[in-house]
C-alpha positions as CSV (number, residue, x, y, z in Angstrom):
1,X,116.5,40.6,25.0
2,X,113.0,39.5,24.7
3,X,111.3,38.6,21.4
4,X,108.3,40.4,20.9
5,X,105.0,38.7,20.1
6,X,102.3,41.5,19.4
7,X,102.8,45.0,18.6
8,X,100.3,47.2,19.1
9,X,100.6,50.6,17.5
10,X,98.9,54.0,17.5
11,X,95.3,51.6,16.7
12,X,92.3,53.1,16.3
13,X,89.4,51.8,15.6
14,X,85.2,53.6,14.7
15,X,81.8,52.5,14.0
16,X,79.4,54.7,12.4
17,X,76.1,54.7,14.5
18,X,73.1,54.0,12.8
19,X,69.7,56.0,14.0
20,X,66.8,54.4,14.5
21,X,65.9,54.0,11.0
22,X,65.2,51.1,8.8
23,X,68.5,49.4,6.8
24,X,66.8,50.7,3.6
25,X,66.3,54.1,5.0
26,X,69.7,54.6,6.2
27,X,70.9,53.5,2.9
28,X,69.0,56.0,1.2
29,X,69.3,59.1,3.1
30,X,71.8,61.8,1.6
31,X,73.1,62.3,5.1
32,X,74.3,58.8,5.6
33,X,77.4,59.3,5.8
34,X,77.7,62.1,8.2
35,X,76.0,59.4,10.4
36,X,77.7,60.0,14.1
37,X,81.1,58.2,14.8
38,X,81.8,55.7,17.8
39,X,85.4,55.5,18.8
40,X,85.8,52.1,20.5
41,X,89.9,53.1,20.2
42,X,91.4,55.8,20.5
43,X,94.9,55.2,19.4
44,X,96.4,53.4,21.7
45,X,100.3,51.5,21.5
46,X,101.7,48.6,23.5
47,X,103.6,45.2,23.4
48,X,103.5,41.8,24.4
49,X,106.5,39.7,24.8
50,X,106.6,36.1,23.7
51,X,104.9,34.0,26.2
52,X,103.3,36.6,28.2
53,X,100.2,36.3,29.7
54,X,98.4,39.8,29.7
55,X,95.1,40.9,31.2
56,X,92.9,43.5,29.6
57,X,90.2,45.0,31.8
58,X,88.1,47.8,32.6
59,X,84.6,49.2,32.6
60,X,81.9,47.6,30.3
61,X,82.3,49.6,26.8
62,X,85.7,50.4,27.1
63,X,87.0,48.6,24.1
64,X,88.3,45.7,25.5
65,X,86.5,43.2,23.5
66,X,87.0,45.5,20.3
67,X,90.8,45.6,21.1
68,X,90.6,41.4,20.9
69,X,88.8,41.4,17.9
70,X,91.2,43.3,15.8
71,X,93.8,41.4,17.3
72,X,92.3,38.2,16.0
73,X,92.2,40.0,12.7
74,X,88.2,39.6,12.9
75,X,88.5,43.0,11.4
76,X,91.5,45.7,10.6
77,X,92.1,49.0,12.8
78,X,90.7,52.3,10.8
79,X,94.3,53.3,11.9
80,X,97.8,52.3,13.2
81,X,98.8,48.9,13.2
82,X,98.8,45.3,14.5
83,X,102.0,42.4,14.0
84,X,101.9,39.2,15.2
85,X,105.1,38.4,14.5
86,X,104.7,35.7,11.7
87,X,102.4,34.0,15.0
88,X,99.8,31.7,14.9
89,X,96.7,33.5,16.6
90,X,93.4,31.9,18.0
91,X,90.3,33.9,19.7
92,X,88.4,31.9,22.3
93,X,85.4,34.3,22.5
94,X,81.4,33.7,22.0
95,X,79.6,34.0,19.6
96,X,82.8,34.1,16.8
97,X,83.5,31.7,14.5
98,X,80.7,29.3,14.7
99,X,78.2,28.7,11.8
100,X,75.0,28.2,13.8
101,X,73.5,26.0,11.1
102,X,75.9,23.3,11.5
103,X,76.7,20.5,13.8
104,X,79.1,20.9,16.3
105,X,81.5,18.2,14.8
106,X,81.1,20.2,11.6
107,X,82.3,23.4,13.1
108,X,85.1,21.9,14.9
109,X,86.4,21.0,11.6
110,X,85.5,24.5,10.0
111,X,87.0,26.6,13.2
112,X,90.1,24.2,12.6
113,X,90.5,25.4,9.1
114,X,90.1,28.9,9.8
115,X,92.8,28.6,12.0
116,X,95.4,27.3,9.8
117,X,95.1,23.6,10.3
118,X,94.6,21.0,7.7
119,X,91.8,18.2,7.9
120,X,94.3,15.5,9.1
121,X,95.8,17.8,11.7
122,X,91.9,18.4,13.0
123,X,90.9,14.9,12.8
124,X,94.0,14.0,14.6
125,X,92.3,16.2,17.6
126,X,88.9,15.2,17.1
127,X,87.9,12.8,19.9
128,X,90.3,14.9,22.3
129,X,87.7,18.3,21.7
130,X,84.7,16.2,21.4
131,X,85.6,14.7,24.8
132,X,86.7,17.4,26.5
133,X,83.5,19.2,25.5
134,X,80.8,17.4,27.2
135,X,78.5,16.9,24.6
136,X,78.2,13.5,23.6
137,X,75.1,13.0,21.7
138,X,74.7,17.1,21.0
139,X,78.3,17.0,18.7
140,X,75.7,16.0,15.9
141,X,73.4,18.5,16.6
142,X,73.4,22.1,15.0
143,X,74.7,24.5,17.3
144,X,71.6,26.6,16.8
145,X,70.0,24.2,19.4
146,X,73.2,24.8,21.8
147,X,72.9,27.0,25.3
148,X,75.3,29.2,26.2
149,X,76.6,27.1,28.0
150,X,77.3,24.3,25.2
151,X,78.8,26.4,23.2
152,X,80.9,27.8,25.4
153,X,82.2,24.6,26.1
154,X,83.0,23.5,22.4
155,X,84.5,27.0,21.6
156,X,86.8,26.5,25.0
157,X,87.9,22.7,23.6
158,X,88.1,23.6,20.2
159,X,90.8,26.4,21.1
160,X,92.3,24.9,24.0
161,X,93.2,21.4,21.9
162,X,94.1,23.3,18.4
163,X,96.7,25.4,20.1
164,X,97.9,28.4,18.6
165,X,101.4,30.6,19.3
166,X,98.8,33.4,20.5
167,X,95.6,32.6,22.0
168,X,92.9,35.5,22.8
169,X,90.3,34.6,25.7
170,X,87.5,37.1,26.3
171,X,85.2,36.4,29.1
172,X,84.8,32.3,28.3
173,X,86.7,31.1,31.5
174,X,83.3,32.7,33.4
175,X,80.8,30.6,31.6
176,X,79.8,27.2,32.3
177,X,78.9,25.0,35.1
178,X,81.4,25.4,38.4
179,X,82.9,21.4,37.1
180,X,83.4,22.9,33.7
181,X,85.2,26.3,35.1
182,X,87.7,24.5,37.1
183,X,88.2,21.9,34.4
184,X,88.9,24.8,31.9
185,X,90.8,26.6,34.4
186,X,92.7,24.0,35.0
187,X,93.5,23.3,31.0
188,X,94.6,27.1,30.8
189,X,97.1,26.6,33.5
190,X,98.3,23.4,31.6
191,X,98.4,25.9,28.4
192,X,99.9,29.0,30.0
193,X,103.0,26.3,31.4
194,X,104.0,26.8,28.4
195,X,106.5,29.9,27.9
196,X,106.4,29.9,24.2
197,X,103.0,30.8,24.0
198,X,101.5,34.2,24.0
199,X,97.9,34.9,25.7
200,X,96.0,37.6,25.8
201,X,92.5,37.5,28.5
202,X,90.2,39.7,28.6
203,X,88.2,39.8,31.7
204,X,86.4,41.3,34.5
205,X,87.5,38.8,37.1
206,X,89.6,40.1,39.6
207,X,90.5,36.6,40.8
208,X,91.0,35.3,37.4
209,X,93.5,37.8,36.2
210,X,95.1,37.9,39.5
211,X,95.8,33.7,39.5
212,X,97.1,33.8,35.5
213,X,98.4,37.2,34.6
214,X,102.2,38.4,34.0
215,X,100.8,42.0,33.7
216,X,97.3,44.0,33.4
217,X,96.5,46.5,30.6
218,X,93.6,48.7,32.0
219,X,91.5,50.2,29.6
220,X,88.6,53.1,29.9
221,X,86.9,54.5,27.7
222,X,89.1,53.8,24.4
223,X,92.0,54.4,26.1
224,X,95.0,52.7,28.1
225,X,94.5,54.0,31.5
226,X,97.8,52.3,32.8
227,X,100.0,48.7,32.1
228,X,102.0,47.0,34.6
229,X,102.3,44.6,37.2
230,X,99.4,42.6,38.1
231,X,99.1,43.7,41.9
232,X,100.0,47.1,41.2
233,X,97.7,47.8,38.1
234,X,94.1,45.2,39.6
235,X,95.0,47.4,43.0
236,X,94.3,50.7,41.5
237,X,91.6,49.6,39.4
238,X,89.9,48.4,42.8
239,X,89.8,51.1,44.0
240,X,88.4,52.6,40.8
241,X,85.9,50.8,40.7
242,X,84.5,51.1,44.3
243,X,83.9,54.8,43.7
């Protein structure tokens, strides 16, 4: 029987939405807290075996990034619940987990932390992220002064050369230079090989989720439209989309 590496059950999770009124406004006003609700998830349930690579994907505001999140335990579902199993859990996303006003060495060692590892393990990988990264001179620089594109690639290194039991990628594999995409593609096949680890990718890449995927989870609108097998599931949603 297969052991299971995420459960997944009955999560929702809601913003409030905040008019167009100043922070000190909003604060103030008696009505604040009948301020309109956003359901990003709408109670939704699944699993993912052990070493499973899954696919989440759908329309843009669909909750696929907010599913990730709360996954990562970023932040906890208003309802329902999420185990990992006792497992080790990394998200590769941008803009989380880098302090902007440090250097990029700096925040190799504070995103190392965060996950669990100690400053021996981290130094241990050092070099190995720095070098896979690119960015030479820019390491030392604060990642303020980073493009996209930069930080894209330290996130990738960081997450890909601290490896985790469950790794979360949302979008990242898309950023970058083509050299850079097919050297990261190429490190997430390397990862992936192995069948004790779990991943989780959010994307809207047909080909991506197609070339890396066990099964797809298809979201809209808050909700799990279907799950299954790759093929089957990217086929449908296709065809969706083209409407």
């Amino acid at each position: 029987m297969a052991e299971t590496a995420i459960e997944v059950k009955n999560v929702h999770i809601h913003y409030k939405l905040m008019k167009n009124f100043s922070i000190q406004r909003n604060l103030l006003r008696r009505d604040a807290e009948k301020a309109e609700i956003f359901e990003a998830v709408k109670g939704i349930s699944f699993q993912v075996e052990k070493g499973e690579i899954l696919g989440i994907t759908g329309k843009n505001g669909s909750g696929k990034s907010t599913l990730l999140r709360a996954i990562a335990g970023v932040f906890s579902p208003n309802e329902g619940s999420i185990d990992l199993k006792g497992h080790s859990v990394s998200l590769l996303s941008l803009g989380v987990g880098f302090k902007d006003s440090l250097t990029g060495r700096d925040n190799i060692f504070l995103s190392g932390m965060l996950l669990g590892f100690n400053k021996e393990q981290i130094q241990e990988k050092e070099a190995a992220i720095i070098e896979f990264s690119e960015l030479g001179k820019f390491i030392d620089m604060p990642v303020k002064t980073y493009s996209s594109g930069m930080y894209s690639k330290l996130a990738f290194a960081i997450t890909s050369s601290l490896e985790t039991d469950i790794m979360l990628i949302d979008e990242v594999l898309s950023v970058g230079d083509e050299h850079f995409k097919k050297k990261s593609m190429a490190r997430m096949e390397e990862l992936i090989g192995d069948k004790n680890r779990t991943v989780l990718i959010v994307s809207h890449s047909i080909e991506t989720l197609e070339k890396l995927c066990d099964r797809i989870l298809w979201m809209n609108d808050g909700l799990i439209t279907e799950i299954g097998d790759t093929t089957e599931v990217l086929e449908r949603y296709k065809q969706y989309m083209s409407y």
